[in-house]
C-alpha positions as CSV (number, residue, x, y, z in Angstrom):
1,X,72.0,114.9,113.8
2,X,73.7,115.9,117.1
3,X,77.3,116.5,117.3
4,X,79.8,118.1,119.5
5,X,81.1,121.5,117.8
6,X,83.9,123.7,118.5
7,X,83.5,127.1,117.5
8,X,86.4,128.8,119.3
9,X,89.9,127.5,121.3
10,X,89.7,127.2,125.0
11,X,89.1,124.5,127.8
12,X,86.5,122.1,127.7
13,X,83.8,124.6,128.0
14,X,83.7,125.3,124.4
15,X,82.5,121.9,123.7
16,X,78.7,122.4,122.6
17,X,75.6,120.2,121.3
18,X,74.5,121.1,118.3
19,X,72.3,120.1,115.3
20,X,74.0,119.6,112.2
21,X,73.4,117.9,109.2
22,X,76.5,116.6,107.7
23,X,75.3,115.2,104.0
24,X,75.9,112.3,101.7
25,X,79.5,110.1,101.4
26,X,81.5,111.4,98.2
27,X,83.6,109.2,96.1
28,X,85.6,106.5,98.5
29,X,83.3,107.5,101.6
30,X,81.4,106.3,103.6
31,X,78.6,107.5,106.4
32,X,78.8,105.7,109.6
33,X,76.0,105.8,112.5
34,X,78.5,105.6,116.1
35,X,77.8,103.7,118.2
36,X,80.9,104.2,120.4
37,X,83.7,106.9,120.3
38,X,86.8,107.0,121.4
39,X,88.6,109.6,123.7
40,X,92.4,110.5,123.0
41,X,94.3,113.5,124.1
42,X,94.6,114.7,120.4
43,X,91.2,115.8,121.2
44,X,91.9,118.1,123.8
45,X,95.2,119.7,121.5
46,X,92.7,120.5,118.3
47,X,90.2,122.0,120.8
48,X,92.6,123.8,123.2
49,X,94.5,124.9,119.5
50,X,97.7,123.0,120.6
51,X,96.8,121.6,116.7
52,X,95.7,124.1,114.4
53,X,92.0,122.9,113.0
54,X,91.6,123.2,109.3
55,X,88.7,125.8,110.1
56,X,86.3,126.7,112.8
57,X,84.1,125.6,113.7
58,X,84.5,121.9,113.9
59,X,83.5,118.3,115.4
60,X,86.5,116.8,116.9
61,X,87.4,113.1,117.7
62,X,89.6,110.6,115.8
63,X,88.2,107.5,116.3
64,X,85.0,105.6,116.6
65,X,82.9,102.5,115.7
66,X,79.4,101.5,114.8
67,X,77.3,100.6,111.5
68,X,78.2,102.2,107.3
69,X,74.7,103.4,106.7
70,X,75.4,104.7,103.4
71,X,78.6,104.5,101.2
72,X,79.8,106.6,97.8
73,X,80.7,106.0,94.4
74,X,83.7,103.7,94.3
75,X,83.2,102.0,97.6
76,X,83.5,98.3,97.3
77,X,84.8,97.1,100.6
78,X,81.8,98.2,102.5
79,X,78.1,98.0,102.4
80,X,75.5,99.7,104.3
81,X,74.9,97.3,107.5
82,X,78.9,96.5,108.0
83,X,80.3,96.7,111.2
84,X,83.1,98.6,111.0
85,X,85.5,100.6,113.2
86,X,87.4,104.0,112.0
87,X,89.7,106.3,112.5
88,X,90.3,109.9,111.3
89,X,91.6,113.2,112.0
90,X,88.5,114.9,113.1
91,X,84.5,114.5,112.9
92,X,84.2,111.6,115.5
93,X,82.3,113.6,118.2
94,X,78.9,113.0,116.4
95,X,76.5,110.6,115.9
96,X,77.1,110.3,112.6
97,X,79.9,111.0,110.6
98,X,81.4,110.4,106.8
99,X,84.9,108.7,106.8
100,X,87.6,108.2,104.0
101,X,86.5,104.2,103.1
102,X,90.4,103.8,103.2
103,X,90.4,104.5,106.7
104,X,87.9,102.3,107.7
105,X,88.0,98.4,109.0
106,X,85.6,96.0,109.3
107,X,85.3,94.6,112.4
108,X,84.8,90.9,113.8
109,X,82.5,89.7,115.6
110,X,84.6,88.9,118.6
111,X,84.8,93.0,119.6
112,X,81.7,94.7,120.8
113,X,81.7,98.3,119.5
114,X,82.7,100.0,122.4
115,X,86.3,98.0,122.5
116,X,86.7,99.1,119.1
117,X,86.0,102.6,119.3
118,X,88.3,102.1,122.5
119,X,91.1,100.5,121.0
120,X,91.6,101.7,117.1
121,X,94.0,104.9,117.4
122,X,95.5,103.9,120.5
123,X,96.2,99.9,119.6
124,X,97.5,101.2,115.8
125,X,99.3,103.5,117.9
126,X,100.9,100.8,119.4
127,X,101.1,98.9,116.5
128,X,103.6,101.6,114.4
129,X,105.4,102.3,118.0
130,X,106.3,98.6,118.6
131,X,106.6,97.1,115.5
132,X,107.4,99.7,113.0
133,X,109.4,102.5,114.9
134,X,111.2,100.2,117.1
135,X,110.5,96.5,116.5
136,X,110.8,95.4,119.9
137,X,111.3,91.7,120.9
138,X,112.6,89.2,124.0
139,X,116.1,90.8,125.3
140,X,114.9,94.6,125.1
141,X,114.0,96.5,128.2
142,X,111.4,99.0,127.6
143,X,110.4,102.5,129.5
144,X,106.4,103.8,128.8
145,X,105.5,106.6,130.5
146,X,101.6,107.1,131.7
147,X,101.7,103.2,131.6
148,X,98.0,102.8,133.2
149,X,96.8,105.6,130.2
150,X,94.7,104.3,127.0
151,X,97.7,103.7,125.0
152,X,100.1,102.9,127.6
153,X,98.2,100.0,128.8
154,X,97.9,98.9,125.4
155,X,101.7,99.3,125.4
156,X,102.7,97.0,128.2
157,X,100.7,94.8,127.3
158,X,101.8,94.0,123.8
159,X,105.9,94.4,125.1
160,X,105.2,92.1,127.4
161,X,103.6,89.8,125.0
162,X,106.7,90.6,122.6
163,X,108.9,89.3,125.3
164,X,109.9,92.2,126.3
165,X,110.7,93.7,130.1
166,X,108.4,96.8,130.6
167,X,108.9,99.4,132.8
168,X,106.2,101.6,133.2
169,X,105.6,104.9,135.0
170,X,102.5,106.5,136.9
171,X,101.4,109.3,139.1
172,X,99.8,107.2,141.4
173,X,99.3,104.2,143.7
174,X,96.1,103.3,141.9
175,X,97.4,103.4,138.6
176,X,100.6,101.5,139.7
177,X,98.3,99.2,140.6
178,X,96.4,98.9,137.3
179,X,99.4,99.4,135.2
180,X,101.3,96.3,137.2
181,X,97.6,94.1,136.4
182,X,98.4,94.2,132.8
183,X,101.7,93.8,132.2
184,X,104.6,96.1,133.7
185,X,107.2,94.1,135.4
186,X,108.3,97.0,137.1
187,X,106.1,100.3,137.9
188,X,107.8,103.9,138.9
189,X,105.4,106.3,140.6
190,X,107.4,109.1,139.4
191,X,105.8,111.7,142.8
192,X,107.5,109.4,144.4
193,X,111.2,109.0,142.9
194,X,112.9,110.1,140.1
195,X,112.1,107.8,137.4
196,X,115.3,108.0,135.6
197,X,117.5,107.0,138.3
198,X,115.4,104.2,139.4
199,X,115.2,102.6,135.6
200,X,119.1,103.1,135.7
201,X,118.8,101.2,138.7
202,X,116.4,98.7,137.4
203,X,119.3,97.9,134.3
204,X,121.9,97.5,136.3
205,X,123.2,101.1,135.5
206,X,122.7,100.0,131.9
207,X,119.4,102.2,130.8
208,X,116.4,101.4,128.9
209,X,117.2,100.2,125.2
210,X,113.6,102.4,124.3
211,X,111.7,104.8,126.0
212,X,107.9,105.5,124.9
213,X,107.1,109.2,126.2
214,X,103.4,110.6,125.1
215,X,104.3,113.0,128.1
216,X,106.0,115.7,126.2
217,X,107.6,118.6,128.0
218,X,108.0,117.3,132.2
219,X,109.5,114.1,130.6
220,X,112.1,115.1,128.2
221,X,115.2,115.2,129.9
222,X,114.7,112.5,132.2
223,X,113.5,110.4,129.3
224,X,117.3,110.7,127.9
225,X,119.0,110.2,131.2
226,X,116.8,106.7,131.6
227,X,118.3,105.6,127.7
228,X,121.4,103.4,127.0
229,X,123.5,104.4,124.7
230,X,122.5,104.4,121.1
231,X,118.8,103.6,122.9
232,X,116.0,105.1,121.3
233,X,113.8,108.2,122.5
234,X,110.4,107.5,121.3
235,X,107.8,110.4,121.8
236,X,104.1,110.3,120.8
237,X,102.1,113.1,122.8
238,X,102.6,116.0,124.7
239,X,100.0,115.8,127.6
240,X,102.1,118.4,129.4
241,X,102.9,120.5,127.1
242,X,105.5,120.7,124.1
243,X,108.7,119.3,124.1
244,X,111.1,122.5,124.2
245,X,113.1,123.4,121.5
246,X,117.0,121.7,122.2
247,X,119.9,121.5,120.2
248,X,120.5,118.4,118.2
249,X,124.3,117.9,120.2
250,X,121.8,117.2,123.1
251,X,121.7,113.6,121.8
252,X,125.3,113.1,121.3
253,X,126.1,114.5,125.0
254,X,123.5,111.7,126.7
255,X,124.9,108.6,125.0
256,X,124.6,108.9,121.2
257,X,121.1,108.5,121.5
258,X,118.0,108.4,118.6
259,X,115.1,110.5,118.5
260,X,112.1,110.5,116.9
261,X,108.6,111.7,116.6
262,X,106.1,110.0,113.9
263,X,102.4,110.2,113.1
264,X,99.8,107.6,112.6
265,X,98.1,108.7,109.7
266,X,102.1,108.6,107.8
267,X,102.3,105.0,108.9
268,X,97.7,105.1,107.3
269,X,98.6,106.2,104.1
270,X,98.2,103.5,102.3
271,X,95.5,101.3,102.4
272,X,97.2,98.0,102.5
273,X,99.1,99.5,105.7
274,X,95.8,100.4,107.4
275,X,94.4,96.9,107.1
276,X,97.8,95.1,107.8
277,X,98.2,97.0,111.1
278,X,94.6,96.0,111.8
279,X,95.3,93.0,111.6
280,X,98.2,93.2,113.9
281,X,95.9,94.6,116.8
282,X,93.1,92.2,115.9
283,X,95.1,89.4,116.2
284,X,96.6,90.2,119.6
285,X,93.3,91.1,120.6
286,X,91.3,88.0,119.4
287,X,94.4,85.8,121.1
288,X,94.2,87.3,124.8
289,X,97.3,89.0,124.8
290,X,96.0,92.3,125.1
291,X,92.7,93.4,126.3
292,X,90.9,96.8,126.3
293,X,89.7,98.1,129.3
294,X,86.5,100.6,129.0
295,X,87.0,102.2,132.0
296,X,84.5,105.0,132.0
297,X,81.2,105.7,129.8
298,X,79.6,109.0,129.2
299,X,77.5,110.0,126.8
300,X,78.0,112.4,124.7
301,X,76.4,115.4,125.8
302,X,79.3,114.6,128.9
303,X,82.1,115.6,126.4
304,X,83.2,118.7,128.3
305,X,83.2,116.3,131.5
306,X,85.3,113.8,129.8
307,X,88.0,116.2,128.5
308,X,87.6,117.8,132.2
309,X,89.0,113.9,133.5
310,X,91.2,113.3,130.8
311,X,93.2,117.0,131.2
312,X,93.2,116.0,135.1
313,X,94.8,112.6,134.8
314,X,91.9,111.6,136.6
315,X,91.7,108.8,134.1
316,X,92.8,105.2,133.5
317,X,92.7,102.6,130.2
318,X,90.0,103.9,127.8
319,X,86.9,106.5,128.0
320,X,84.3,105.9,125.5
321,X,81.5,108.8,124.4
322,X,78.1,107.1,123.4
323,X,75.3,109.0,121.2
């Protein structure tokens, strides 16, 4: 079986194919034959070592779909054939791979699998940022950051569907562009003007009630300037780089503000939560509210390419990997 391997931290060059044989499913596994896989920045931090690995070598990726071709001892939610869609830290980058049942869905008819190897981490991503972290309805004003990104598009989308006003930022015309096609009402091009001033302006002088920031590090400050007070700093990536260490007062001096940083798989721990959030994205899916744009397609031999794109901003909406 061929899979992507890392065998030592560094750019995308140390993305090989290799051969590898990867065995049966255990107890509450199952083995799943891709036919899709998704693209996140998480890959780049385990291979870059941003995120410490649980040993080298190892397959990256964290999400993918396709069909359970063989499943362990206690598995009753899946049989070999199932469609299914899954997410998990690690192991994706292969064309087939053994997945915790618990962390896998069964997927409906209505999404092909390269949606749903496009859309699981990033649209439960969404899911826990919008409705669990901050449950954000009609009256809120909303700041994401990368807005014409994977997640962010998922984002605006679902804000906007929320009722929401979504202000979204970009590095680009183009990506203003795409990011104002699916949802932001207003877009910042932040080479352009300093996006905390202009969301101030935007408000009225108010601020932003939340701001969404899978930026990290060049975003930080600003994002607290662009909050209200007692608004909400939400961070869920570091694409350029870690947010610096800051003292806690920090928060009192801007406005009283909250600030938080959660994980996916905390909100995935429980099984009842993975299907329930599934749901969530499903059902926004299935009714038109958000949709998942593929933009690129490379197989997975290309992985080195596509981290190449991803680490250059190069990229918009979603990049699937096929075997």
């Amino acid at each position: 079986m061929k899979a992507i391997r890392v065998h030592r931290h560094g750019g995308p060059e140390v993305l090989t194919l290799e051969d590898i044989d990867i065995g049966q499913p255990g107890p509450g596994e199952i083995r799943v034959r891709n036919r899709a896989i998704g693209l996140n920045f998480v890959d780049a931090y385990f291979r870059s070592g941003a995120y410490v690995p649980p040993a080298l070598p190892f397959v990256p990726g964290n999400e993918g779909a396709g069909l359970v071709v063989a499943v362990g001892q206690g598995v009753t939610d899946f049989a070999p054939g199932d469609r299914v869609a899954h997410v998990d830290t690690l192991g994706g980058y292969a064309e087939e791979r053994i997945v915790p049942a618990r962390l896998a869905v069964r997927l409906p008819d209505t999404i092909d699998d390269e949606t749903a190897a496009a859309m699981l981490l990033k649209g439960l991503t969404a899911q826990y940022l919008l409705r669990r972290t901050v449950r954000v309805g009609p009256g809120d004003t909303i700041l994401v950051h990368a807005a014409a990104g994977g997640v962010g598009l998922i984002l605006v989308q679902w804000a906007r569907h929320l009722g929401a006003t979504v202000i979204g930022t970009v590095g680009s015309a183009a990506k203003a562009a795409v990011a104002r096609d699916h949802g932001c009402h207003h877009v910042i091009d932040y080479t352009a003007e300093g996006f905390a001033a202009r969301a101030r302006a935007l408000t009225g002088g108010r601020g932003v009630d939340v701001v969404y920031d899978g930026i990290g590090q060049a975003t930080f400050h600003g994002s607290l300037d662009a909050l209200r007070p007692f608004g909400r700093f939400v961070a869920y990536g570091a694409a350029s780089g870690p947010i610096p260490p800051f003292d806690i007062t920090l928060l009192m001096q801007k406005g009283s503000l909250h600030a938080t940083w959660q994980l996916l798989f905390d909100h995935l721990a429980r099984r009842e939560d993975v299907v329930a959030m599934a749901d969530d994205l499903f059902g926004v899916v299935a009714a038109g509210a958000v949709t998942i744009p593929v933009h690129a397609r490379l197989a997975l031999a290309d992985a080195a390419l596509a981290h190449r794109r991803l680490e250059g901003r190069e990229t918009t909406g979603a990049t699937v990997l096929l075997p």
